[in-house]
Each structure stands twice: as structure tokens, then as C-alpha cells.
C-alpha positions in Angstrom: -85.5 -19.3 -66.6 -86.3 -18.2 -63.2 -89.3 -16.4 -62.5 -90.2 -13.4 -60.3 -91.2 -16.0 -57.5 -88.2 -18.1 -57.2 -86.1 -14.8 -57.5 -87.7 -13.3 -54.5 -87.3 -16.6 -52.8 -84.1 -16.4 -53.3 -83.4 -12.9 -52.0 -85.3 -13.8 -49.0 -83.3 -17.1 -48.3 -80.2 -14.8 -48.9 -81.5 -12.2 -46.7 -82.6 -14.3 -43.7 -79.2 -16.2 -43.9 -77.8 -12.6 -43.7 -79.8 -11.1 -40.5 -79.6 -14.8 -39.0 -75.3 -14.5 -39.3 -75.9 -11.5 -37.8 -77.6 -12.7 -34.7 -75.2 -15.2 -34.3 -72.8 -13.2 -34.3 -74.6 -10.7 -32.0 -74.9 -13.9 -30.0 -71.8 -15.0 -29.6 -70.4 -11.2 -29.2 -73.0 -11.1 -26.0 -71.9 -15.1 -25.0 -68.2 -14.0 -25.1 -68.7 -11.2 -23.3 -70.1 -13.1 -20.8 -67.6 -15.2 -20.5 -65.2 -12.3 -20.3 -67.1 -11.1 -17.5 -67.5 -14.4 -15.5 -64.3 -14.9 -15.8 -63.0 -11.7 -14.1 -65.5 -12.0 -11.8 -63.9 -15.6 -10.8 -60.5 -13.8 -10.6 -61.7 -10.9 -8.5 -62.9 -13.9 -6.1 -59.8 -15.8 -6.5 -57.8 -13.2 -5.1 -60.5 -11.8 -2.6 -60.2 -15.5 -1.9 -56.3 -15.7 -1.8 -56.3 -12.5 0.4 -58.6 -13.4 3.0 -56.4 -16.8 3.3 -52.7 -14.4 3.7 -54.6 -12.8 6.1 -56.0 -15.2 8.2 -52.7 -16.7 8.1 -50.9 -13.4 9.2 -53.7 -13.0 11.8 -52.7 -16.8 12.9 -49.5 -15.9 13.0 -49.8 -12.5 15.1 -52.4 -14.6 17.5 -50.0 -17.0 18.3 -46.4 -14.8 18.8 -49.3 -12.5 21.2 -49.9 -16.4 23.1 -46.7 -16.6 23.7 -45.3 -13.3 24.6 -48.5 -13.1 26.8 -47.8 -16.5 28.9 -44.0 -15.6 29.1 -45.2 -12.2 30.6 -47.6 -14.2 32.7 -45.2 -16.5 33.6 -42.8 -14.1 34.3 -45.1 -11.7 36.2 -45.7 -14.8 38.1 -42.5 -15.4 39.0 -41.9 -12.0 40.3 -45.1 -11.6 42.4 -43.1 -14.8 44.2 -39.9 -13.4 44.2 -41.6 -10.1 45.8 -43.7 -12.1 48.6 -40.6 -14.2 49.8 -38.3 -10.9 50.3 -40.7 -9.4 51.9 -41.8 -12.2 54.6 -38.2 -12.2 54.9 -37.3 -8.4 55.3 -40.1 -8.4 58.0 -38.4 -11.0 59.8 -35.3 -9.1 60.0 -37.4 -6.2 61.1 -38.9 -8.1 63.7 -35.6 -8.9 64.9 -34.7 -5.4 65.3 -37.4 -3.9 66.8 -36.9 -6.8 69.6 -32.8 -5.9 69.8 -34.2 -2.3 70.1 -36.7 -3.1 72.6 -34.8 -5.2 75.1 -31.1 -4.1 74.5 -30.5 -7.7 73.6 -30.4 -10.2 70.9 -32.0 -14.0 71.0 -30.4 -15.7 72.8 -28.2 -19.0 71.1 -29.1 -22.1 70.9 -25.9 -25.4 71.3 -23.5 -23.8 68.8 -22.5 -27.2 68.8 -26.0 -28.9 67.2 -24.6 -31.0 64.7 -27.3 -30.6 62.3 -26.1 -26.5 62.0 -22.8 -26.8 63.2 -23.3 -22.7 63.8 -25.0 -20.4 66.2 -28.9 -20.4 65.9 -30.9 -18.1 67.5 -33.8 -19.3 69.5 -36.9 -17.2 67.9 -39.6 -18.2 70.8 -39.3 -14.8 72.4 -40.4 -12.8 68.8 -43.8 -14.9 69.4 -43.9 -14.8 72.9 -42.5 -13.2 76.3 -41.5 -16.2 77.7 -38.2 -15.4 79.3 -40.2 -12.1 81.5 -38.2 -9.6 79.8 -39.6 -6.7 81.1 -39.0 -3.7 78.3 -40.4 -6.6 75.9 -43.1 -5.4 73.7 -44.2 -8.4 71.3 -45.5 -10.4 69.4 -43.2 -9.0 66.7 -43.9 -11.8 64.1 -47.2 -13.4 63.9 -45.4 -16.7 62.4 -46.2 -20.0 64.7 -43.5 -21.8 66.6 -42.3 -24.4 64.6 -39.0 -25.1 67.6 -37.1 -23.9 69.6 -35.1 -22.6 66.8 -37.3 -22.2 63.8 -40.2 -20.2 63.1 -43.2 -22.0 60.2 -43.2 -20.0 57.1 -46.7 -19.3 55.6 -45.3 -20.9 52.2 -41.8 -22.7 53.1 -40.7 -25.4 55.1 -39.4 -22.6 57.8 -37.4 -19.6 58.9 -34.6 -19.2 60.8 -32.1 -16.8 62.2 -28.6 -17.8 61.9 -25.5 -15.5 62.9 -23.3 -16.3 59.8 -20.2 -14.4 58.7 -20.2 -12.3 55.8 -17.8 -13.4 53.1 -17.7 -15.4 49.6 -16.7 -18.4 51.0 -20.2 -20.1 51.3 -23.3 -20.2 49.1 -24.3 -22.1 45.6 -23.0 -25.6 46.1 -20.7 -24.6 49.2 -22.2 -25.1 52.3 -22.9 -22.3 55.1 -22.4 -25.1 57.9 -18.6 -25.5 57.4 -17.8 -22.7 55.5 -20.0 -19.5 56.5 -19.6 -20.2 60.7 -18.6 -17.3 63.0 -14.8 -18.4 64.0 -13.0 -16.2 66.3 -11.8 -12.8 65.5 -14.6 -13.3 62.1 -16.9 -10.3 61.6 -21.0 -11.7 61.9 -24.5 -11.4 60.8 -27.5 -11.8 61.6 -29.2 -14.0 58.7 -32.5 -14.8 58.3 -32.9 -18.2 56.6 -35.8 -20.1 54.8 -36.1 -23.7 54.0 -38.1 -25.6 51.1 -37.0 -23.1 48.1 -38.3 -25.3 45.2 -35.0 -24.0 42.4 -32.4 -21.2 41.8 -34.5 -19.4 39.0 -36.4 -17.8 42.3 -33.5 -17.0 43.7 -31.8 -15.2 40.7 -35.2 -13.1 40.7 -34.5 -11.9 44.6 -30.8 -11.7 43.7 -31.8 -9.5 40.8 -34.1 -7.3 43.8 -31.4 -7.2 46.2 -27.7 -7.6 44.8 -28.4 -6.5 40.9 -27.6 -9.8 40.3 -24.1 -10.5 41.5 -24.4 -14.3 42.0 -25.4 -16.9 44.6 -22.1 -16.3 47.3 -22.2 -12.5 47.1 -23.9 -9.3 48.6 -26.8 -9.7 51.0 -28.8 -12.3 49.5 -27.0 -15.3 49.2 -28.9 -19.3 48.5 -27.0 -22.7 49.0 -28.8 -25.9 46.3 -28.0 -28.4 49.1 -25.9 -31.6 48.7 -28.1 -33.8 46.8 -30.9 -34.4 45.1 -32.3 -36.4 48.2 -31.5 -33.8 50.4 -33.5 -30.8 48.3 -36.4 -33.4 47.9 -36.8 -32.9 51.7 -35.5 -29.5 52.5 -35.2 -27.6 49.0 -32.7 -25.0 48.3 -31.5 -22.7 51.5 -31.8 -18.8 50.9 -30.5 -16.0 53.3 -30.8 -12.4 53.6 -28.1 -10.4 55.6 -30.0 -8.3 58.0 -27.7 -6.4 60.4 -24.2 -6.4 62.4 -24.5 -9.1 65.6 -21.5 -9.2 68.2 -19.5 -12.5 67.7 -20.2 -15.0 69.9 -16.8 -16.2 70.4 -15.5 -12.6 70.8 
């Protein structure tokens, strides 16, 4: 028979089992909560993660579209600031030309219209630099371009300028060459055309055609360009361009 003793021993065993269960599973209650809560937390970084990696990537992406639009409009800005400064050196040269025709009643005189190398009529452009025929009503310089001979002038960038009566039709320009095919014949309506050497390709000229013509093509309007015969001969003198400036009696009129 149990006694008083081992009862209450036994109550207590029972009843410290009981509030040590219960711990436990206060315990675990707090452990899986915790748990829970790390676990969410590891989420909410996970996708703080995931979304600071989308956007870096969309920020990657809009960087490097912006890198390339920007160096095509650099490029292209480039291109025109070019484009501008040739038409302009060569506008002025065609005013120059004017102010002298104005000034003396006269244009340049020719140069052999029978030089092989032009096989047309060059006009010599010492007297734009310099008086030296005595022309009394002359009133120059009316370029400050150097001499480069008797019938060119030196371009600041280019291999050199010239002025070239031409006649004014389709029939030259692009891979048909002015020599042969743009000479004043008799009875043929003429130009005067200012000319520049060393043009490195056509995607300049398509900008001044652009400027000048709204783009109607290399043998049209008043700014036409010729690519040469060859490659060897555009590694020494590049493409051609011209600019129509004014009407010029025919020579063989």
C-alpha cells in the first residue's frame, strides 16, 4: 500500500512532467515562430534581392540603348558640323567670285581649255588672291585661301579648290565623269562651279546634298560629286564635289 509520501511523489512527478510538456511546447511554439519569421524575412530579402537584380538589369539595359543613341547623335552631329563647314568654304568661294565679276566687269580669265588633265575650261584664281593683272576697279583679296597654281586655290581641309565652267545637265556626276561628259560644247548653256578635291566618301556628300538639293542624288541640282575612276585614283585625289554658283557666258559662244 502506498503511503502519503510516495503519493505526493507521484503527483509531483506527474505534475512537473505536466508544466515541463508545457514548456516544451511553449518552446517549440516560440522556436517555430521563429522560424516562421526568419523565413519570411529570407523571402522579403530574396525578392528585395531579385528586384534590385531586374533593376540593375533594366538600368543596364537603358545605359547602354542611351550609349548608343548618344554616339549615333555624336556621330551624326559630327558628320553635319562637316557637312556645314565644306558648304560653306565653298559658298564663300563662289561669293568671292562674284564680288570680283562685280567689281571688275569681268570673270577669270581661262586657263588651255585644252589641259589634258581637265579636258574643260579652268579658271585661273590668282587674281581672287592678288592684283596681279593691274586691274584697276579691282578691290581684293576676295579669298584669303593660298595659291596652290595657276589654276587651283589650297583648301584649309581638302586637297584644293577650283573653279571650273561646267554645263549644267544630268549627264555627269557619281561614277560619270565631268571631264568628258559635263564640258561646255558649243551652243551648251554654262556654269560657274566651284570644285574641291580630297573628299574622303559619298556619305558627306549625301549630307550637303541633303543641305542643298533635299536630296535628289549625286548628278542633279546644284550640288553634284563624281567617286573618281578607281580606287587608286581616290587614294590620291578622293571624291570630286561641285556647287553650281552662277550663269558664265560660254566660252565657245
Amino acid at each position: 500500500m502506498l503511503s502519503r509520501k510516495d503519493v505526493m511523489f507521484g503527483f509531483e512527478t506527474r505534475w512537473s512532467k505536466k508544466q515541463s510538456g508545457g514548456l516544451f511546447l511553449v518552446r517549440l511554439s516560440r522556436l517555430t515562430f521563429r522560424l516562421a519569421e526568419d523565413h519570411q524575412a529570407r523571402r522579403v530579402q530574396t525578392a528585395k534581392g531579385a528586384m534590385f537584380g531586374l533593376d540593375a538589369r533594366i538600368a543596364l539595359a537603358i545605359f547602354g540603348a542611351l550609349s548608343v543613341i548618344s554616339g549615333a547623335a555624336l556621330y551624326s552631329a559630327i558628320q553635319g558640323a562637316k557637312a556645314t563647314a565644306l558648304l560653306t568654304s565653298m559658298q564663300e568661294a563662289g561669293k568671292a567670285w562674284e564680288m570680283y565679276y562685280l567689281d571688275t566687269g569681268t570673270t577669270l580669265p581661262y586657263s588651255d581649255p585644252t589641259f589634258a588633265t581637265y579636258n574643260g575650261y579652268i579658271l585661273e584664281v590668282g587674281n581672287l588672291v592678288s592684283n596681279s593683272s593691274n586691274i584697276t576697279s579691282w578691290q581684293g583679296p576676295y579669298l584669303s585661301n593660298d595659291v596652290q597654281n595657276v589654276h587651283s586655290l589650297k583648301h584649309n581641309v581638302y586637297k584644293g579648290l577650283y573653279y571650273i565652267a561646267l554645263k549644267d545637265d544630268t549627264s555627269w556626276g557619281d561614277n560619270v565623269s565631268w571631264k568628258a561628259s559635263g564640258t561646255c560644247l558649243a551652243g551648251d548653256k554654262c556654269f560657274i562651279w566651284i570644285k574641291v578635291n580630297g573628299l574622303p566618301d559619298e556619305a558627306l556628300a549625301k549630307k550637303i546634298d541633303t543641305m542643298v538639293d533635299g536630296s535628289d542624288g549625286a548628278k542633279n541640282g546644284n550640288f553634284k560629286w563624281w567617286v573618281g575612276t578607281d580606287d587608286a585614283d581616290r587614294a590620291v585625289y578622293g571624291m570630286r564635289y561641285f556647287l553650281k554658283v552662277a550663269p558664265i557666258k560660254n566660252p565657245k559662244d
